[in-house]
C-alpha positions in Angstrom: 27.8 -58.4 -232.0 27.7 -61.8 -230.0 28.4 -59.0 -226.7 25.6 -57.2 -227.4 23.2 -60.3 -227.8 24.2 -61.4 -224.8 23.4 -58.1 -223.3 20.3 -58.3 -224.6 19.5 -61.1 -223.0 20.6 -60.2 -219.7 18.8 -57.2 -219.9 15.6 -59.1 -220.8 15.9 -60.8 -218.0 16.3 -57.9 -215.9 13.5 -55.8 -217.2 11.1 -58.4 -217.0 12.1 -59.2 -213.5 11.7 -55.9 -212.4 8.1 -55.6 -214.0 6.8 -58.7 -211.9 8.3 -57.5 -209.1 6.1 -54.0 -210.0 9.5 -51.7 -209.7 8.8 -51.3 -212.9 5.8 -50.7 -215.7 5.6 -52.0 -219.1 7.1 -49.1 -220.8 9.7 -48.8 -217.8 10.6 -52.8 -218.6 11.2 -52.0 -222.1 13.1 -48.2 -221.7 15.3 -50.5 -218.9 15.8 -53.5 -222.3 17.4 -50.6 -224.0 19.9 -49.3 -221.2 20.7 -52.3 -220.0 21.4 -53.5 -223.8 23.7 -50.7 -224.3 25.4 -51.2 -221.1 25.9 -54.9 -221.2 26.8 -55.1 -224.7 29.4 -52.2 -224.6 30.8 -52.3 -220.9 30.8 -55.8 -220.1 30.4 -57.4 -216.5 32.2 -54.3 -214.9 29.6 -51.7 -216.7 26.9 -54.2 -215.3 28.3 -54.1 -212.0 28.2 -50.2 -211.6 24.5 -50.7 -213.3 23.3 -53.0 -210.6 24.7 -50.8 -208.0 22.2 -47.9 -209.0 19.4 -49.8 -210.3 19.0 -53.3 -207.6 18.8 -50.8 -204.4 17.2 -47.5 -206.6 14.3 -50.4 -207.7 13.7 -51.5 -204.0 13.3 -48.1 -203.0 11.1 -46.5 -205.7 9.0 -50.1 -204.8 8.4 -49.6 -201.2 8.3 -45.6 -201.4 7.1 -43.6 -203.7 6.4 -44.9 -207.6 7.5 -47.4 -209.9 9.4 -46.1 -212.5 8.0 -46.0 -216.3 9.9 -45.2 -219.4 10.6 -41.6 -219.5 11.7 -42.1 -215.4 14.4 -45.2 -216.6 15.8 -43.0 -219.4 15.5 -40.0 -217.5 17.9 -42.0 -215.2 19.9 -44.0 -217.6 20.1 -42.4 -221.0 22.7 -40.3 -220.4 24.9 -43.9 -218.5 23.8 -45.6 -221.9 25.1 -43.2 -224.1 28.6 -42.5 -222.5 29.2 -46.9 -222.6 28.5 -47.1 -226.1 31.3 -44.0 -226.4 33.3 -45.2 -224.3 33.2 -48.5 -225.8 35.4 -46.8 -228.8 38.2 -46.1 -226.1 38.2 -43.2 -223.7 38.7 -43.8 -219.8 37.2 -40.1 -219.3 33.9 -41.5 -220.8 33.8 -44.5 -218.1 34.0 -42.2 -215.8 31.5 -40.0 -217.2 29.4 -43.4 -217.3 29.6 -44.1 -213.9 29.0 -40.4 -212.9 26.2 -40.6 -214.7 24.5 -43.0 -212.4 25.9 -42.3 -209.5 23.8 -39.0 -209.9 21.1 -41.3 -210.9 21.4 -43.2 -207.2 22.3 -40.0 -205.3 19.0 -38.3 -206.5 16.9 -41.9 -205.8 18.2 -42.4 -202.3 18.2 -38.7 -201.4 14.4 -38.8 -202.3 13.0 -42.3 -201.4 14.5 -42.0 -197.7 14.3 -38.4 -197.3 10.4 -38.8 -197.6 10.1 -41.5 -195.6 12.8 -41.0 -192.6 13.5 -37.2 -192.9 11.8 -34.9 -190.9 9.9 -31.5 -192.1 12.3 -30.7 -195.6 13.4 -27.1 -196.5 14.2 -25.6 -200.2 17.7 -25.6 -200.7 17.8 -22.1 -201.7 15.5 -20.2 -198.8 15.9 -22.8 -196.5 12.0 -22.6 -195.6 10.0 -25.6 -195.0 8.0 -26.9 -198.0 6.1 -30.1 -198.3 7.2 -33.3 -198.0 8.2 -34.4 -201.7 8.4 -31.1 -203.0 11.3 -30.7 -205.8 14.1 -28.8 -204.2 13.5 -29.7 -200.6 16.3 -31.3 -198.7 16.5 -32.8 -194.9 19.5 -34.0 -192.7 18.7 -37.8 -193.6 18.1 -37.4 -197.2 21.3 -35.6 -197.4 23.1 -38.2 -196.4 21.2 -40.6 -198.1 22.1 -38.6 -201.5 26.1 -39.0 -200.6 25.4 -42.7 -199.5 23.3 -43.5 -202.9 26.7 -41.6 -205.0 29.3 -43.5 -202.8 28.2 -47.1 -203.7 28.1 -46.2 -207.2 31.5 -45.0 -206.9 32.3 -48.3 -205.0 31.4 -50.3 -207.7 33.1 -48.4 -210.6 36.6 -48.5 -208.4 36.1 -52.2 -207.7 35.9 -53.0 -211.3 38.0 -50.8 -212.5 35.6 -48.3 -214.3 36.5 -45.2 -212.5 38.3 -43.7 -209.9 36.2 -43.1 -206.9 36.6 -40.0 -205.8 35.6 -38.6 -209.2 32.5 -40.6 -209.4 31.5 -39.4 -206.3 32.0 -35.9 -207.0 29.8 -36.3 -210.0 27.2 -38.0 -208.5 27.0 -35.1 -205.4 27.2 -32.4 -208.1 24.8 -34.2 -210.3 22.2 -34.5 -207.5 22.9 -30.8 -206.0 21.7 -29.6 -209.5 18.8 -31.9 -209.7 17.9 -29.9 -206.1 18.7 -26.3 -207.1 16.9 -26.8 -210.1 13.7 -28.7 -208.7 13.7 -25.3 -206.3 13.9 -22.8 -209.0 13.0 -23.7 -212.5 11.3 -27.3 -212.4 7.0 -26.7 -213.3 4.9 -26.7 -209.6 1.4 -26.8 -210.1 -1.6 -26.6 -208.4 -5.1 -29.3 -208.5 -7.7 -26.9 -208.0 -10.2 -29.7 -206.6 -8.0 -30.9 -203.9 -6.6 -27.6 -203.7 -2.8 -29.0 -203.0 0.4 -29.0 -204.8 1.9 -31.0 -207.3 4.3 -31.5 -210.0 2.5 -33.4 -212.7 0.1 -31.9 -215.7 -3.1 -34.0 -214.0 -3.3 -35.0 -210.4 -3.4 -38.4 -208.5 -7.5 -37.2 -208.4 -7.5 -37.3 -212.3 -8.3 -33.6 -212.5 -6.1 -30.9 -214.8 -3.5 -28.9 -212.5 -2.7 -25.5 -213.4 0.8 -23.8 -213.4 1.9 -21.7 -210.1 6.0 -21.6 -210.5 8.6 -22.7 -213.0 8.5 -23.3 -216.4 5.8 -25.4 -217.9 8.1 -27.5 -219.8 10.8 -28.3 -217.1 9.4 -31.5 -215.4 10.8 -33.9 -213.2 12.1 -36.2 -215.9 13.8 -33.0 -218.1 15.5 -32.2 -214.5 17.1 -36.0 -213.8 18.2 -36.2 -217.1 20.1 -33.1 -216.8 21.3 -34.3 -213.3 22.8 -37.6 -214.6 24.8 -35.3 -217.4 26.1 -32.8 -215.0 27.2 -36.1 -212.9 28.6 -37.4 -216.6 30.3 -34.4 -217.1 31.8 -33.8 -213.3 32.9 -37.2 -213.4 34.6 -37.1 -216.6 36.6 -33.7 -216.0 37.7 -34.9 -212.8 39.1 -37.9 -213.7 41.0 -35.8 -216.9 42.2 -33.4 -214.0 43.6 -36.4 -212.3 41.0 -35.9 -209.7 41.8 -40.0 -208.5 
């Protein structure tokens, strides 16, 4: 138990941190207490190493581009990392990997998105390859491509250097974890419209306040319900290639 109070603590310290630095809210700071509890406690300095990788450059970039995450967003992000320490922590080098894949979809999917939208030029849907507008779920550009296998890559980095994971496996998971997260935004994920300011959005009421109403996807696939699948496709990628020897 003593590692897990000292993970709490740590985590504490990160979470609150991260609130006065307004990369995250107060449900956000709390959702982050729990990961980073579970991580710390069951994975030790390495699984806090591979943490950091994701969440120190994920936070600076969600700060200056496009939202500060809140609960649902952290756990969207990180339940799935949490989850696969605390099995992992019961012996099974499959399950580190799975952790680290887990994030490093987590990081592909943030940097793919917060410098796509601000450096990339005109996006287009990964499955038509038309443009759509900037932000849109499913919409990919040169820069944000790369960004995605940069964001996966230094997760990867950090789970080799410690000893989590092999990289080439958790880079594989994090690609395939953030290639889902795009095919999915694209075809499934709820796009809705704000009749007011007659635009596009992906959330149930607008930044104007006002209701949106449904116009593709399924109501109840939303941007959190597709990240979270993300991180376990990158779990499970991760995991199978590193039992395949993929190293």
């Amino acid at each position: 138990m003593m590692k897990y109070e000292l993970g709490a603590l740590l985590a504490a310290g990160v979470a609150l941190s991260a609130y006065r630095a307004k990369a995250l809210t107060r449900s956000g700071a709390a959702a982050a207490f729990g990961v980073g509890t579970a991580v710390f406690g069951a994975a030790g300095w390495p699984g806090a190493a591979v943490l950091f990788a994701f969440f120190l450059p994920s936070a600076l970039l969600s700060r200056r581009g496009t939202q500060t995450r809140n609960g649902w967003q952290v756990l969207a992000n990180g339940g799935v990392a949490a989850l696969c320490a605390l099995a992992a922590a019961r012996g099974g080098a499959a399950l580190s990997a799975g952790f680290a894949g887990a994030f490093a979809a987590a990081s592909a999917d943030t940097w793919g998105t917060e410098i796509g939208i601000r450096w990339g030029r005109t996006p287009v849907s990964i499955l038509t390859f038309r443009p759509v507008a900037v932000g849109r779920s499913g919409g990919i550009t040169v820069v944000g491509s790369l960004a995605t296998l940069g964001g996966a890559f230094l997760v990867a980095a950090a789970a080799a250097l410690v000893h989590i994971a092999p990289l080439r496996a958790v880079v594989l998971g994090g690609i395939a974890g953030a290639l889902l997260d795009s095919i999915v935004g694209a075809s499934l994920q709820a796009l809705r419209w704000c009749p007011v300011c007659e635009s596009e959005c992906e959330t149930r009421r607008h930044d104007c306040g006002e209701p949106t109403v449904m116009r593709q996807g399924c109501s109840w696939i939303e941007n959190d319900a597709v990240n979270s699948a993300a991180t376990l496709c990158g779990a499970v990628v991760a995991a199978s290639a590193f039992l395949l020897g993929d190293s």
